[in-house]
Biopython code that builds the backbone (N, CA, C, O; Angstrom):
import numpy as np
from Bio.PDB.StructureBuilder import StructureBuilder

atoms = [
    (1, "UNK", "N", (0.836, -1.187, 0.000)),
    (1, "UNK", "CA", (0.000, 0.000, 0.000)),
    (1, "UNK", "C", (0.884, 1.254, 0.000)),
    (1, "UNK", "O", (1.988, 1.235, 0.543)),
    (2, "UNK", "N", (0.442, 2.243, -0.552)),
    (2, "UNK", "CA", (0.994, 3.220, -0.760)),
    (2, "UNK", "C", (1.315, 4.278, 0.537)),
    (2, "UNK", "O", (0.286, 4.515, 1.171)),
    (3, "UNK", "N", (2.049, 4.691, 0.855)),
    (3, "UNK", "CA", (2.113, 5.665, 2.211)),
    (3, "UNK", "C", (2.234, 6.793, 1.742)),
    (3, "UNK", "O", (1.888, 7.709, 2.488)),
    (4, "UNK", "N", (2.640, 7.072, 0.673)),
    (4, "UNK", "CA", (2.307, 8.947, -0.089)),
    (4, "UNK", "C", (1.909, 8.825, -1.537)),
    (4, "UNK", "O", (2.484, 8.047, -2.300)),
    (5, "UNK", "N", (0.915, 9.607, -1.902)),
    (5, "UNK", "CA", (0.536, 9.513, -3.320)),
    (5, "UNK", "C", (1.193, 10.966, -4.238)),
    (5, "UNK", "O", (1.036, 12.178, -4.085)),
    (6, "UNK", "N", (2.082, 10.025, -5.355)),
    (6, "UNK", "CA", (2.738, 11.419, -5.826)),
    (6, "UNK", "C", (1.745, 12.067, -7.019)),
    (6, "UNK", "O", (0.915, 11.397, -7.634)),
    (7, "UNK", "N", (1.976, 13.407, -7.212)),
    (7, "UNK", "CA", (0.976, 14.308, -7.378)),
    (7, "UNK", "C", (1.759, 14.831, -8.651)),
    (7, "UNK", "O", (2.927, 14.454, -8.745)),
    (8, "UNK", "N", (1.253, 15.659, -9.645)),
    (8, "UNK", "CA", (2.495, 16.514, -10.554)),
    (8, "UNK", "C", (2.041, 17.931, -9.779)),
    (8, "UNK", "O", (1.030, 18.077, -9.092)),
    (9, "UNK", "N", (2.973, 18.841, -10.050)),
    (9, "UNK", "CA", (2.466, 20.198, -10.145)),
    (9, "UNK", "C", (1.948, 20.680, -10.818)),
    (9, "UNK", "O", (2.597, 20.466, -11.842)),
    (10, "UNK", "N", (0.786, 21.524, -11.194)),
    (10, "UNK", "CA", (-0.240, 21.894, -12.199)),
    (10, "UNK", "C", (0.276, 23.465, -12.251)),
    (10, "UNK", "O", (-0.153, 24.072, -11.269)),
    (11, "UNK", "N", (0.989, 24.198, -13.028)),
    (11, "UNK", "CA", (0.294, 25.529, -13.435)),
    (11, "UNK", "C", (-0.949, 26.148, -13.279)),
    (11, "UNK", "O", (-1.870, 25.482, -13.753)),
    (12, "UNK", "N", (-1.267, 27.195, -12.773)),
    (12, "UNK", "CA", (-2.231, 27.843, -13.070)),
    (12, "UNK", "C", (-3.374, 27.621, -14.785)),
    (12, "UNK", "O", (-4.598, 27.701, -14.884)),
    (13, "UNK", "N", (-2.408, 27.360, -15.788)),
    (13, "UNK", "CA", (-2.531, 27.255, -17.358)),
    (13, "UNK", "C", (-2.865, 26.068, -17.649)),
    (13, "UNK", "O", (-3.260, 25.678, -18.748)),
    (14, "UNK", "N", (-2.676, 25.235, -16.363)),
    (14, "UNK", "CA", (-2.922, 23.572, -16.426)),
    (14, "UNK", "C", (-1.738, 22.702, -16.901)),
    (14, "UNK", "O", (-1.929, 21.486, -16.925)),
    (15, "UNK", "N", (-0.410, 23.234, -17.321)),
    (15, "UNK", "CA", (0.470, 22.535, -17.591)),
    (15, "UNK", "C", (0.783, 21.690, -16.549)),
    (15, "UNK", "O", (0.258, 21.700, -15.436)),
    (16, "UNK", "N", (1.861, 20.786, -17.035)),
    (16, "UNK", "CA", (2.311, 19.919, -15.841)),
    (16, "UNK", "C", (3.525, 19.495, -16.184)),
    (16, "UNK", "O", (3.719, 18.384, -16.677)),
    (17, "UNK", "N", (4.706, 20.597, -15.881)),
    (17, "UNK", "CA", (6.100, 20.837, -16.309)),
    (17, "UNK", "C", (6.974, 19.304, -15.904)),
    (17, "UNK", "O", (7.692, 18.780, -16.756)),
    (18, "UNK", "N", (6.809, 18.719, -14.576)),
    (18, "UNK", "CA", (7.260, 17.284, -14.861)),
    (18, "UNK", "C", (7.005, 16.133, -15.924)),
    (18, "UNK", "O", (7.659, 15.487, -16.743)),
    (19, "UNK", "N", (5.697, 16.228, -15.467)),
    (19, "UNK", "CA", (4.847, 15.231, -16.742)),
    (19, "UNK", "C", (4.997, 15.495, -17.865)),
    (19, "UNK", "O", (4.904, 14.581, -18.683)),
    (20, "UNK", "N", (5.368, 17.244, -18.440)),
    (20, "UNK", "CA", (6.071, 16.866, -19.428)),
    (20, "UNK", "C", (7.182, 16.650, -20.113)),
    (20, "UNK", "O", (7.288, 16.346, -21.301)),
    (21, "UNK", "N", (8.588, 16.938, -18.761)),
    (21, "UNK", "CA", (9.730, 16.707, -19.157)),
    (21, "UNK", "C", (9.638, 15.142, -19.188)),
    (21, "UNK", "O", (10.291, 14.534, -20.036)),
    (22, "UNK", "N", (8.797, 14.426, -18.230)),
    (22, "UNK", "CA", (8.977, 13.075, -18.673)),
    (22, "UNK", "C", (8.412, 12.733, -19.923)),
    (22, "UNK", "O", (9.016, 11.761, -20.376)),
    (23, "UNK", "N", (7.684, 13.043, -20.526)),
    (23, "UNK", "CA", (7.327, 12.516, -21.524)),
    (23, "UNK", "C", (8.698, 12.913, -23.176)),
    (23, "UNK", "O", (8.671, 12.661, -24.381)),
    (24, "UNK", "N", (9.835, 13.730, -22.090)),
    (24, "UNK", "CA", (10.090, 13.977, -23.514)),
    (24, "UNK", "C", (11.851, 12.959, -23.582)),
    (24, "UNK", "O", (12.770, 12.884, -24.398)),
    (25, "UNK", "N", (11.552, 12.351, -22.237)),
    (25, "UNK", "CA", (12.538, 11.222, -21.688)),
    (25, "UNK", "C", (12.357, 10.025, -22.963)),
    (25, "UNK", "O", (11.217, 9.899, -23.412)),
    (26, "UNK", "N", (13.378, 9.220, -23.500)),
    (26, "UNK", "CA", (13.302, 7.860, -23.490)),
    (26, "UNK", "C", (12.300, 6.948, -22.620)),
    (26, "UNK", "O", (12.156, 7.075, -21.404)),
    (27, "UNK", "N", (11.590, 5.954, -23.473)),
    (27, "UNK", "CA", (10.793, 5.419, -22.167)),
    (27, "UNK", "C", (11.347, 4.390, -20.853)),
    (27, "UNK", "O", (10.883, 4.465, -19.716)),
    (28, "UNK", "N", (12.289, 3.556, -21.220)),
    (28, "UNK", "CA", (13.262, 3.014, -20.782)),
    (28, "UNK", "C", (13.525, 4.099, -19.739)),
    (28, "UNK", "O", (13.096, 3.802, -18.624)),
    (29, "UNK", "N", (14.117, 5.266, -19.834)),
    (29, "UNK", "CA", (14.391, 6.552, -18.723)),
    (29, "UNK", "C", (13.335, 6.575, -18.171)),
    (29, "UNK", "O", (13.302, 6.291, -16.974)),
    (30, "UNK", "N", (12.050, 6.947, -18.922)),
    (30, "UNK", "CA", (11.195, 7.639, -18.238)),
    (30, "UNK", "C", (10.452, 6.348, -17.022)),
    (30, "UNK", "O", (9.854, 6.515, -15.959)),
    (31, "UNK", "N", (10.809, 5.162, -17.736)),
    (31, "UNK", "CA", (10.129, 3.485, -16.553)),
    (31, "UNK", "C", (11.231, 3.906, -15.606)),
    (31, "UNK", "O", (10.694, 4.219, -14.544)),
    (32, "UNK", "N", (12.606, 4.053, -15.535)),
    (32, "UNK", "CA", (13.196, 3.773, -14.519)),
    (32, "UNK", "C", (13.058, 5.156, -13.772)),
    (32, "UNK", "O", (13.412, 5.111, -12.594)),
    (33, "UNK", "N", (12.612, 6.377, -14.232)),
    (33, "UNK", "CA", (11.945, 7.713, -13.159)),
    (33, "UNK", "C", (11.490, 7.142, -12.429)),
    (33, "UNK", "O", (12.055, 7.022, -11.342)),
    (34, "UNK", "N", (10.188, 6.487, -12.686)),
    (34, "UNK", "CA", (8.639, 6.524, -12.266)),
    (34, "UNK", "C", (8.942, 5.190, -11.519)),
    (34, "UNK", "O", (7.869, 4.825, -11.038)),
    (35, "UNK", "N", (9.780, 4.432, -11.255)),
    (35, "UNK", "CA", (9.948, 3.508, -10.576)),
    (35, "UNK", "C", (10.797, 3.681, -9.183)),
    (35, "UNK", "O", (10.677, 3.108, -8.100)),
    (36, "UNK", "N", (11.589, 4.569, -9.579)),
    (36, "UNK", "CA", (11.881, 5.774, -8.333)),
    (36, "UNK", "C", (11.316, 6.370, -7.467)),
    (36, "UNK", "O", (11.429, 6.216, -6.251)),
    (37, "UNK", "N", (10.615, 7.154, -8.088)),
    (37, "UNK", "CA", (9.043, 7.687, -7.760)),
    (37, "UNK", "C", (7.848, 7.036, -7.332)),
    (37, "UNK", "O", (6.966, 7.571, -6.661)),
    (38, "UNK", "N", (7.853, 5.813, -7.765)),
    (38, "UNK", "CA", (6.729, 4.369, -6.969)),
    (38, "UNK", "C", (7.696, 4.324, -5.564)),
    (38, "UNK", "O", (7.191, 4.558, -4.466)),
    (39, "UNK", "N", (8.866, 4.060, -5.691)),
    (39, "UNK", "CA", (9.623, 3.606, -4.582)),
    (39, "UNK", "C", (9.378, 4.329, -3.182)),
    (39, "UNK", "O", (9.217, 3.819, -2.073)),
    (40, "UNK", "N", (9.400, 5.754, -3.589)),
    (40, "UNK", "CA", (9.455, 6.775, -2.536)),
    (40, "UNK", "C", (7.922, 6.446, -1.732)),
    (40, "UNK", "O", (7.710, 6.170, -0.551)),
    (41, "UNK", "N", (6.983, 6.598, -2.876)),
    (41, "UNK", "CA", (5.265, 6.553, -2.760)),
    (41, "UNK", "C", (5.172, 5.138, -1.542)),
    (41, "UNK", "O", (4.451, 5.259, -0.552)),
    (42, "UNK", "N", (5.814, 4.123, -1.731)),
    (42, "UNK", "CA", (5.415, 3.002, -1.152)),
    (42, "UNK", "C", (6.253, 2.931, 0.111)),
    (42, "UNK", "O", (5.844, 2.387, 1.137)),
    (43, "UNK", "N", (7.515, 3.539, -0.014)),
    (43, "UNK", "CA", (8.662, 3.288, 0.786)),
    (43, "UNK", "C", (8.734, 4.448, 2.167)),
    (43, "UNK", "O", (9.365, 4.418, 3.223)),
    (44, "UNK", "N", (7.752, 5.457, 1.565)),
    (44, "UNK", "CA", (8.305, 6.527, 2.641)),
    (44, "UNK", "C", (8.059, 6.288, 3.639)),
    (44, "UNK", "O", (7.117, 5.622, 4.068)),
    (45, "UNK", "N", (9.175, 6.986, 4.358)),
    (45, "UNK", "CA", (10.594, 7.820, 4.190)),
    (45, "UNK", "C", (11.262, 7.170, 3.721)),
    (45, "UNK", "O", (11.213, 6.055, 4.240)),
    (46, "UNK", "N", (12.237, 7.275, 2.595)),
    (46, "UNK", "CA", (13.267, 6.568, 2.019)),
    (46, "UNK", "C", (14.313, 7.296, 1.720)),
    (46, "UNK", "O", (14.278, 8.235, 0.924)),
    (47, "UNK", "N", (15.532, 6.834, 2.468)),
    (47, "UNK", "CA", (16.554, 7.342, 2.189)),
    (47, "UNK", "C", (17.299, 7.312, 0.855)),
    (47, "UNK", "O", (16.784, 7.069, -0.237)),
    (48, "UNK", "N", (18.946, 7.671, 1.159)),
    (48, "UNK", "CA", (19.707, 7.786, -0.254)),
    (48, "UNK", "C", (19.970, 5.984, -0.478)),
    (48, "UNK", "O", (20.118, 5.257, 0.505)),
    (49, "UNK", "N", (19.992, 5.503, -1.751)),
    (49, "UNK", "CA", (20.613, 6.332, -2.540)),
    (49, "UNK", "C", (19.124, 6.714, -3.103)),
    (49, "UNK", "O", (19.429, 7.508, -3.992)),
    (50, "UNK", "N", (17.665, 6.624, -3.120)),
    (50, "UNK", "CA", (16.581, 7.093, -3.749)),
    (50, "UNK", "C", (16.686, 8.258, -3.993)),
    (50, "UNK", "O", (17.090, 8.745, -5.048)),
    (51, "UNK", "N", (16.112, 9.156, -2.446)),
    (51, "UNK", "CA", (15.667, 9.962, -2.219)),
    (51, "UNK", "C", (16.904, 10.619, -1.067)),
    (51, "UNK", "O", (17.702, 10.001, -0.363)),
    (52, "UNK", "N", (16.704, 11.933, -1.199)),
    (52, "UNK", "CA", (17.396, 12.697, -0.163)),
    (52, "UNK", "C", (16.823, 14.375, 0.124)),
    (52, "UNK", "O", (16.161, 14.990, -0.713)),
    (53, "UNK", "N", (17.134, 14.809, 1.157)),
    (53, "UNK", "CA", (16.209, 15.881, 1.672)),
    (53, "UNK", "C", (17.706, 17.290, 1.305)),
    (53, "UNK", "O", (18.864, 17.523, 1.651)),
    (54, "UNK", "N", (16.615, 17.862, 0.400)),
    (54, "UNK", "CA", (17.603, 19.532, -0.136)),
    (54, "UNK", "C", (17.398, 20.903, 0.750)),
    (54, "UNK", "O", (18.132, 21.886, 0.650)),
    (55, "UNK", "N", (16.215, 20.788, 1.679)),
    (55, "UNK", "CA", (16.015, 21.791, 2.637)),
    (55, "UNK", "C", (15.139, 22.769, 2.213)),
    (55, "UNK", "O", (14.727, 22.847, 1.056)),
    (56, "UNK", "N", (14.920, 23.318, 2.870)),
    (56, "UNK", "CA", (13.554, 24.302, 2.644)),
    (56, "UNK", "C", (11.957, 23.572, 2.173)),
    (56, "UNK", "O", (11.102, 24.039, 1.421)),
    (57, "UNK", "N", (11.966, 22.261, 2.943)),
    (57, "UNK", "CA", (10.631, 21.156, 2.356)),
    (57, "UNK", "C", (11.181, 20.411, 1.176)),
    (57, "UNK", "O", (10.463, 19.491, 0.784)),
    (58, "UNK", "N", (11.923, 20.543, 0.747)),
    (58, "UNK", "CA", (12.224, 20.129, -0.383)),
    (58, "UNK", "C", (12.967, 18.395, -0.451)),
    (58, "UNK", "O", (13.757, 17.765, 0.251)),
    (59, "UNK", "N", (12.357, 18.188, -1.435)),
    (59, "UNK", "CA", (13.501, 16.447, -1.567)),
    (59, "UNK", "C", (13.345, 16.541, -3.332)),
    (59, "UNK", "O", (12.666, 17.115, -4.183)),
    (60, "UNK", "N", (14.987, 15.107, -3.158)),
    (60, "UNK", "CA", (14.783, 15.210, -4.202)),
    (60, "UNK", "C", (14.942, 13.648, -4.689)),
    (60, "UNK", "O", (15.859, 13.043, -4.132)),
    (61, "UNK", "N", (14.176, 12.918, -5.650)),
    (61, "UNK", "CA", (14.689, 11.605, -5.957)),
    (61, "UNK", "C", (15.290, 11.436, -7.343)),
    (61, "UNK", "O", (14.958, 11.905, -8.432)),
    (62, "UNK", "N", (16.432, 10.493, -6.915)),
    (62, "UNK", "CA", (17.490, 10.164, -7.703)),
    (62, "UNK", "C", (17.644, 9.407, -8.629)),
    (62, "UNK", "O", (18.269, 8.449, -8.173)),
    (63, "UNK", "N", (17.418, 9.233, -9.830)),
    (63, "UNK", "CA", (17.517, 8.139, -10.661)),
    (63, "UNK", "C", (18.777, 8.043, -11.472)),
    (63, "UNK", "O", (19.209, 9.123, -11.875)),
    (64, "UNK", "N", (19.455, 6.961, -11.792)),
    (64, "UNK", "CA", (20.076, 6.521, -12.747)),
    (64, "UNK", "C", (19.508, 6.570, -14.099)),
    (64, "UNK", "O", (18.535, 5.823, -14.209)),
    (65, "UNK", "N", (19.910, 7.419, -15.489)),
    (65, "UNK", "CA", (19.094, 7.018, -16.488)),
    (65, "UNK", "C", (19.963, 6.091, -17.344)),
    (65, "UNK", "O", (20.609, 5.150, -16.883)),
    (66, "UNK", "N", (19.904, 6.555, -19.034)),
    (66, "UNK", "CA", (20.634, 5.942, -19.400)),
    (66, "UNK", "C", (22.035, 6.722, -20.134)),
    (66, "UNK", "O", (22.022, 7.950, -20.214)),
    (67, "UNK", "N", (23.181, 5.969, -20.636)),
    (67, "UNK", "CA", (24.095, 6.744, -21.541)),
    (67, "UNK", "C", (25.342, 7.816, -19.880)),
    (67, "UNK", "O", (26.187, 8.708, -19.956)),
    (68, "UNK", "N", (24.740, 7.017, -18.657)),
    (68, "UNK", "CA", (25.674, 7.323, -17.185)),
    (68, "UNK", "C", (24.774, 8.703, -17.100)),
    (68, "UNK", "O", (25.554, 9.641, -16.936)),
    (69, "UNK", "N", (23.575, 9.101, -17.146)),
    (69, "UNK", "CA", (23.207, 10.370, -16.801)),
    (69, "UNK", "C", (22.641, 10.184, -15.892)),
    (69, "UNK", "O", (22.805, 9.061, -15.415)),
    (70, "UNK", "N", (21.725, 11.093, -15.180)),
    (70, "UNK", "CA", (21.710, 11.388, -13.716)),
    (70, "UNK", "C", (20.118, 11.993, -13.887)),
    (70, "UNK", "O", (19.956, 12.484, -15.004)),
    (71, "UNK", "N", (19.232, 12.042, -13.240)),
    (71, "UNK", "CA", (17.764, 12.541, -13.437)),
    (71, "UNK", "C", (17.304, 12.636, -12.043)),
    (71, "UNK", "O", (17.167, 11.800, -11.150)),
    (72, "UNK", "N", (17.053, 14.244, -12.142)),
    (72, "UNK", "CA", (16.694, 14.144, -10.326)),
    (72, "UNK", "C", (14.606, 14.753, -10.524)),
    (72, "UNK", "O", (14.012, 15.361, -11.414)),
    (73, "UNK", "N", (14.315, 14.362, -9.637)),
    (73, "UNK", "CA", (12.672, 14.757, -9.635)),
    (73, "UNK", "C", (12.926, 15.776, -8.199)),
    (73, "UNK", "O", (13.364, 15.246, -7.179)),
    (74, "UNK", "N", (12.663, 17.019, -8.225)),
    (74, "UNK", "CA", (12.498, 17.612, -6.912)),
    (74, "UNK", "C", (10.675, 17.855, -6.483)),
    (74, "UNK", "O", (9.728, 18.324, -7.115)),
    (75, "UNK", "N", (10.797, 17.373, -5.350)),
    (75, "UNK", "CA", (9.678, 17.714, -4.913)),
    (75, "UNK", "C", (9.298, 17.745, -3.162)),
    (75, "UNK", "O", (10.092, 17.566, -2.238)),
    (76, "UNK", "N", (7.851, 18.027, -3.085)),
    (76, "UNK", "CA", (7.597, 18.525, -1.356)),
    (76, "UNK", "C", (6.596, 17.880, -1.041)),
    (76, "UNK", "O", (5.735, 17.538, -1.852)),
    (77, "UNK", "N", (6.570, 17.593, 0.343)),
    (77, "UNK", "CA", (5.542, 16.835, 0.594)),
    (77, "UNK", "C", (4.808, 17.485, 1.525)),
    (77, "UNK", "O", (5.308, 18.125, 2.450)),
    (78, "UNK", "N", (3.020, 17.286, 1.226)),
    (78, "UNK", "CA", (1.654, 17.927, 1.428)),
    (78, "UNK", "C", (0.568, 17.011, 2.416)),
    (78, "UNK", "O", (-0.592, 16.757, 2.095)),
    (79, "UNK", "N", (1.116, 16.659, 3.465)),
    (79, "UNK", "CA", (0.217, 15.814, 4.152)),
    (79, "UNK", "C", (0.319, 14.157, 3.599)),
    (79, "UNK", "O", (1.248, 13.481, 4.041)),
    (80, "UNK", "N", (-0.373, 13.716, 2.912)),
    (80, "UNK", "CA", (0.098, 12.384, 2.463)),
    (80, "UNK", "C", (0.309, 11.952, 0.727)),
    (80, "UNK", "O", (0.237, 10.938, 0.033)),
    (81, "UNK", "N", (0.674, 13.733, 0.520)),
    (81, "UNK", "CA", (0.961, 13.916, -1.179)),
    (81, "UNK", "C", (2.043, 13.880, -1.306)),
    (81, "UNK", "O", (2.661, 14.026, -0.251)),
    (82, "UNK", "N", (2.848, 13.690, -2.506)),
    (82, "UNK", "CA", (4.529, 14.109, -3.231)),
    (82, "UNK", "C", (4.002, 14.848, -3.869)),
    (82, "UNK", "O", (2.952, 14.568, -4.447)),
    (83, "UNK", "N", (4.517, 15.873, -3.937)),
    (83, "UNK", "CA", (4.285, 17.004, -5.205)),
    (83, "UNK", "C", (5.701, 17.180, -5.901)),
    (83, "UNK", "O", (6.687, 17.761, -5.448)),
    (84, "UNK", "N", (5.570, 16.622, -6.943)),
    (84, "UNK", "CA", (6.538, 16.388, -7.846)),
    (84, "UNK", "C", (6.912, 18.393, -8.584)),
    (84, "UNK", "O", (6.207, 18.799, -9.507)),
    (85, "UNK", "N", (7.734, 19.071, -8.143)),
    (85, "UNK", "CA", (7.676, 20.298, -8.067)),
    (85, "UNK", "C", (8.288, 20.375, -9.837)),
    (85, "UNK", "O", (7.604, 20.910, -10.710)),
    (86, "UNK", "N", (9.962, 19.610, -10.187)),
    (86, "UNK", "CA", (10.233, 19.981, -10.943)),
    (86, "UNK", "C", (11.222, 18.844, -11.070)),
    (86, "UNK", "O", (11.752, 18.388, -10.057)),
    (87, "UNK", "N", (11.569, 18.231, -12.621)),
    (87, "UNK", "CA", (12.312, 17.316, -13.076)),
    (87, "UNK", "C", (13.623, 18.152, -14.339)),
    (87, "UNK", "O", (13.573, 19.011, -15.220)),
    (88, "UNK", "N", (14.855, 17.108, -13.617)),
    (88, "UNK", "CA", (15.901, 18.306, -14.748)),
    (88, "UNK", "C", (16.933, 16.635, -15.006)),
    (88, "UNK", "O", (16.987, 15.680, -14.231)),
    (89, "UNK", "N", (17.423, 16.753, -15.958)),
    (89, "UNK", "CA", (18.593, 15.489, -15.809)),
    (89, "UNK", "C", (20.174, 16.781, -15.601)),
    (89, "UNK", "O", (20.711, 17.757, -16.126)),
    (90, "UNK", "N", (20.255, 15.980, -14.630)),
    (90, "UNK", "CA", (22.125, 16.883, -13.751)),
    (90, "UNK", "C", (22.980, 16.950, -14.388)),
    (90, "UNK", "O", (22.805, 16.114, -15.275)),
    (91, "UNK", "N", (24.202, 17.624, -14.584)),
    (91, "UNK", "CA", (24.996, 18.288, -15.526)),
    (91, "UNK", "C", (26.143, 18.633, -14.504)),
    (91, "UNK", "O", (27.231, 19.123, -14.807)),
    (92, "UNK", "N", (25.777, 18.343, -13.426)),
    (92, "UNK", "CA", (27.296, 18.738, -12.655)),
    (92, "UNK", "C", (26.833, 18.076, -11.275)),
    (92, "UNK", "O", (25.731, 17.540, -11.159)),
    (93, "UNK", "N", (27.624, 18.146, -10.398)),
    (93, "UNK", "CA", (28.009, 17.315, -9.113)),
    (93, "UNK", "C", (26.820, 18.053, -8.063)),
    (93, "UNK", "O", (26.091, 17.353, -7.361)),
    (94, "UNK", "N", (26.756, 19.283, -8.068)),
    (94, "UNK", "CA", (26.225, 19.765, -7.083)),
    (94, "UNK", "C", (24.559, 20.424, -8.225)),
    (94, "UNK", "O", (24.621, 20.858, -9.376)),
    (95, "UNK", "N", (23.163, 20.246, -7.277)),
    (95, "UNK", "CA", (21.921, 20.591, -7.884)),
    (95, "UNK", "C", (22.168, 21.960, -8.059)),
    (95, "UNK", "O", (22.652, 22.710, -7.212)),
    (96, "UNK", "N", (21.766, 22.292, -9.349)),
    (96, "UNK", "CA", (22.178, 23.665, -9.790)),
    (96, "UNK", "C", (21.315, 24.801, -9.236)),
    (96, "UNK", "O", (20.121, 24.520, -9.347)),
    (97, "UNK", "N", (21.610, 26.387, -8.493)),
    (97, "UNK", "CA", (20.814, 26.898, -8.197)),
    (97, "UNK", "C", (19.443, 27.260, -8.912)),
    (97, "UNK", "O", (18.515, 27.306, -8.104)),
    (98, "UNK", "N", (19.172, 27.461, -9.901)),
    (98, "UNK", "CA", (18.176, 27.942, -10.562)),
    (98, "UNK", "C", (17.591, 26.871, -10.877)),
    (98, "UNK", "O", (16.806, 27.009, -11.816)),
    (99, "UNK", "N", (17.686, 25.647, -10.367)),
    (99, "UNK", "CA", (16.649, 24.214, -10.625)),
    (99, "UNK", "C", (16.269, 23.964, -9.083)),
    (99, "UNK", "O", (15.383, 23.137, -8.871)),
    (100, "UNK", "N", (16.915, 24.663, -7.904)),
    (100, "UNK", "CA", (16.501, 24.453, -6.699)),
    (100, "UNK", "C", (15.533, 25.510, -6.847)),
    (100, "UNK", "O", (14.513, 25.223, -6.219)),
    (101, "UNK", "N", (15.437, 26.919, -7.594)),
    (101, "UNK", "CA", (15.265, 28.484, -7.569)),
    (101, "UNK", "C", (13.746, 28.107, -7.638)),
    (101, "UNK", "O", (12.791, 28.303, -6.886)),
    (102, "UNK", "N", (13.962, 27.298, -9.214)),
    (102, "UNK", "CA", (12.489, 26.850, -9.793)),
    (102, "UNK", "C", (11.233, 26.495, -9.161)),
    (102, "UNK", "O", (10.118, 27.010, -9.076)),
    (103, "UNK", "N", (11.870, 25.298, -8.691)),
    (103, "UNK", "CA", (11.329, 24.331, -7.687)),
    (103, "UNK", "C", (10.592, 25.047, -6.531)),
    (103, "UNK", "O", (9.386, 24.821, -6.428)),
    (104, "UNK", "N", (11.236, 25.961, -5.569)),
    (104, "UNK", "CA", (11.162, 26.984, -4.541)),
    (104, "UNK", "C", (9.758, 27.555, -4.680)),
    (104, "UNK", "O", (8.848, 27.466, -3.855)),
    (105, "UNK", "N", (9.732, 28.401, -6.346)),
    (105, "UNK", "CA", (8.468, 28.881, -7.201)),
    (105, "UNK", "C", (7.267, 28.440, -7.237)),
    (105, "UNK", "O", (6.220, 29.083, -7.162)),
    (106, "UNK", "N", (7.505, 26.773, -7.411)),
    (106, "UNK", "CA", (6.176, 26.307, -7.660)),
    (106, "UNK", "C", (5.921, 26.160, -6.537)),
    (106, "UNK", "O", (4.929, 26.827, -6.240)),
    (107, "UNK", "N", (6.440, 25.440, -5.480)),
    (107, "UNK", "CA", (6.413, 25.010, -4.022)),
    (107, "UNK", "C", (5.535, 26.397, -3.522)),
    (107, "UNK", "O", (4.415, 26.154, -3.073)),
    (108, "UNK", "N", (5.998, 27.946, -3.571)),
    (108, "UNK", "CA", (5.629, 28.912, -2.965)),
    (108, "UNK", "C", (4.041, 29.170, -3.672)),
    (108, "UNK", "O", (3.177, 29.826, -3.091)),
    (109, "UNK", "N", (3.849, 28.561, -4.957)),
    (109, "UNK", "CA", (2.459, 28.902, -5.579)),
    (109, "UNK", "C", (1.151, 27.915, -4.907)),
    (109, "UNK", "O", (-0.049, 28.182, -4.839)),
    (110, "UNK", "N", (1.853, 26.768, -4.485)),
    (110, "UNK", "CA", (0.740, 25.909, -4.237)),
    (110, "UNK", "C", (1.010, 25.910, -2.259)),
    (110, "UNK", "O", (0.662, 24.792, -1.880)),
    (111, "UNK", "N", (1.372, 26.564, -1.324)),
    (111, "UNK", "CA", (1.420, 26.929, -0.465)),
    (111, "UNK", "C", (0.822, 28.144, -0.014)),
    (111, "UNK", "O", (0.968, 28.507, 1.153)),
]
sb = StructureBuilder()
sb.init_structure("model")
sb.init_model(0)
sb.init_chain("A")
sb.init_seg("    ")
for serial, (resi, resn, name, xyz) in enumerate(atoms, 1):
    if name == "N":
        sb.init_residue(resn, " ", resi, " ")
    sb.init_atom(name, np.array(xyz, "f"), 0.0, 1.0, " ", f" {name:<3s}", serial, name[0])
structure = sb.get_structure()
């Protein structure tokens, strides 16, 4: 059974900026996201190497994709929701400010 149900973030416009960076994933990538993302849903609290906590409410889960890249999902949790805030594949060692900045944004719209 599930112990948190993950959610996307909706725009005001109705977009759904995760849902659609995943869709623009490989599906192979995009199964091993969302299997990440089941993990957390069923597992929480789940530590690294999944999931890990970025501060300010924030987490983020970790996937392996393919070709050695790196795919992080940031998101916050709403009572017994994941709100999947914002998805980026990583480009350097440390989460880049303006993908934590982002994230922060939507988090502050639906709060």
């Amino acid at each position: 059974m599930k112990r948190i149900q993950a959610r996307f973030f909706a725009q005001a416009s109705g977009n759904e900026p995760v849902r659609d960076w995943l869709k623009n994933l490989s599906k192979p990538d995009r199964q091993t996201v969302g299997e990440d993302i089941a993990t957390a849903e069923f597992g929480r609290p789940v530590g690294m190497p999944v999931c890990r906590p970025l501060g300010h409410g924030l987490y983020e889960v970790r996937s392996d994709i393919s070709d050695g890249r790196i795919a992080r999902v940031i998101f916050s949790i709403s009572g017994d929701t994941m709100i999947l805030l914002h998805g980026f594949v990583k480009k350097s060692q440390k989460t880049p400010k303006p993908d934590l900045d982002l994230a922060m944004r939507r988090l502050k719209e639906i709060t």
